[in-house]
N, C-alpha and C positions, 0 to 999 in steps of 0.2 A: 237579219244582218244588223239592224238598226239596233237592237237590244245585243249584242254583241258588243260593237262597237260604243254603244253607251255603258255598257261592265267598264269595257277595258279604259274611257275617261272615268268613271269613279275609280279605276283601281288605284288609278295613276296621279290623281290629284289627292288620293286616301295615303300613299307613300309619301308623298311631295307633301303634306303636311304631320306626319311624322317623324319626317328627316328635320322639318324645320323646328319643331317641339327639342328635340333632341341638342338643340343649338349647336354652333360651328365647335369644333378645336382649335386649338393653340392660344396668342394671348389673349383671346377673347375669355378663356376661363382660367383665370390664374390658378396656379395648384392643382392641374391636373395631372392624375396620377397614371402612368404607362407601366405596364409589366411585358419583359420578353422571355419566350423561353418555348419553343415550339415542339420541341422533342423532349421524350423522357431523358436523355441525354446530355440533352441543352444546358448549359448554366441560367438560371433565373436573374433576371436584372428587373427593380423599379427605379420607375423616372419620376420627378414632377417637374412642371412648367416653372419655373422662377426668373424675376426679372433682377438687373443689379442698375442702382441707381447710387449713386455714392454722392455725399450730402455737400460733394463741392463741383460747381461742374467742370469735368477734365476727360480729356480726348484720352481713352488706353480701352483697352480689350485685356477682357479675361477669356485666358486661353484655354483650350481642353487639357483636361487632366488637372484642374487647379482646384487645391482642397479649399471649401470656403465656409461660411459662417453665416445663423441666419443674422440681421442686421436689425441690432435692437434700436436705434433710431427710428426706422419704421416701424418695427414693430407689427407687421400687419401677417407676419408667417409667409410671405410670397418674395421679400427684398433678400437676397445674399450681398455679403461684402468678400473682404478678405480679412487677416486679422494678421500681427504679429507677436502672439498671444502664444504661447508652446500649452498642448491640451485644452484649447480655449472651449468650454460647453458648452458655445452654442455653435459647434460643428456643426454642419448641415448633409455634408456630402460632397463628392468629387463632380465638376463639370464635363458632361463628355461632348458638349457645343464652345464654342467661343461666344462670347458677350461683346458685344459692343457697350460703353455707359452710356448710358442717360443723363441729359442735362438737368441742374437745378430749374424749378419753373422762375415763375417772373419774380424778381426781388431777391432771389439767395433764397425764396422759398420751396420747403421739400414736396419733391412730387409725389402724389402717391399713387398706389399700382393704376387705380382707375383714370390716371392721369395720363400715363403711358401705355395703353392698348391700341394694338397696334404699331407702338413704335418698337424699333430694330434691339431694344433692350433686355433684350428674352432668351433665355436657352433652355437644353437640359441638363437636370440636376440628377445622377444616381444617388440613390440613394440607398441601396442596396445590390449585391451581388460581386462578382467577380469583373476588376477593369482596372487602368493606368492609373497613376497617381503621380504627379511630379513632386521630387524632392532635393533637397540641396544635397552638395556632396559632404558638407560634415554632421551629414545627419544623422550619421554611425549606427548603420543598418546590419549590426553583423552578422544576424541568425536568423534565416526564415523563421516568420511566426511572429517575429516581436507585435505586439499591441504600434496601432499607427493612431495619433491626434495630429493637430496643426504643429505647424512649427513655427520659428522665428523668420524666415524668411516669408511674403507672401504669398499665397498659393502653394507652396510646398507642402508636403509632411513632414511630420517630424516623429520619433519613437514616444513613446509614450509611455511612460514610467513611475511608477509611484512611490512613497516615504512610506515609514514603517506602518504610515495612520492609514494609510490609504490615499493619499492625498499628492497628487505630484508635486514639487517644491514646498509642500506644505501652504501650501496657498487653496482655500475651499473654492474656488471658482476655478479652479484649473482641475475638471473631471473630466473634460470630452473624450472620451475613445471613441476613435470611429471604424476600429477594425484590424486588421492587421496585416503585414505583408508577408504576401508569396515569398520576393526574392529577399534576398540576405547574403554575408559576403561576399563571393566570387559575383554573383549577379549584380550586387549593388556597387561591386568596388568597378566594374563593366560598365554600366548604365550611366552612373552617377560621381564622372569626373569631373561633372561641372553643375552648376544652380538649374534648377531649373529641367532635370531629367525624368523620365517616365518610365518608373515598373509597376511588376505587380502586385495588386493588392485585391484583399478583398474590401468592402466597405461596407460597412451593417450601422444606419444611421434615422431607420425606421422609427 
């Protein structure tokens, strides 16, 4: 009985530090990567962990379905902003959490990720698969399939379009595609009578 019951404490403190090897989820590992898709049938979807800290401190939420941008300020691969950029390349992917912002730290100085672990400044990021996207209503969605980037309004998408070079308004920093949408006319002139609406799209931003 004694040697029984002594297996089953090694078994259980052998687990209990294993699990702890393993370290926790969520903001404790920035850019962690989630994939879903349980069935052969399933659509696949990846996630990562991102936080948004924006370089001035101000009370808003970013909400689900808002296309966003990695945030070269930071710079560190794990901060999103928004942009009012149309095709801006440093799309990152569509939010499918709300954000709450992060405050600047002390002085007007920028915090960085390891600053904010733990704090409520965190969601996730698709970054690939099938899921919403919000877009303004003149964002002239007319045919399923168009190519989707950022658009001029924040959070939104916008079509995404090219010049004969390849190059959207002919400006080299405006490449990002980040995919393209399901809906178009009839669905988009539905959805998106107002700023700020949510269809479908697919989003490829791996």
């Amino acid at each position: 009985m004694k040697k029984i019951l002594v297996f089953t404490l090694i078994t259980f403190f052998v687990l209990i530090s294993v699990g702890l090897a393993a370290g926790p989820t969520g903001p404790n590992n920035p850019g962690e990567i989630l994939g879903q898709g349980k069935l052969a049938s399933d659509p696949h979807r990846t996630f990562r962990l991102v936080r948004w800290s924006p370089t001035a401190a101000v009370t808003h939420t970013l909400t689900a379905d808002s296309i966003v941008i990695w945030d070269s300020t930071h710079d560190d691969g794990v901060t999103i902003n928004v942009t009012t950029t149309s095709g801006d390349s440093r799309v990152a992917g569509v939010l499918v959490t709300a954000i709450v912002s992060g405050d600047t730290g002390l002085d007007g100085e920028i915090n960085l990720a390891s600053d904010d672990v733990g704090k409520v400044n965190w969601g996730w990021l698709q970054v690939y698969g099938k899921c919403n996207v919000n877009v303004a209503s003149t964002s002239g969605i007319s045919t399923a399939g168009y190519a989707m980037g950022t658009g001029i309004t924040p959070g939104c998408a916008g079509v995404f379009s090219t010049d004969s070079i390849g190059q959207p308004g002919y400006l080299p920093n405006k490449v990002g595609i980040a995919g393209f949408f399901y809906d178009g006319g009839t669905e988009f002139a539905k959805y998106a009578s107002t700023a700020d609406q949510s269809i479908d799209c697919f989003v490829r931003c791996q």
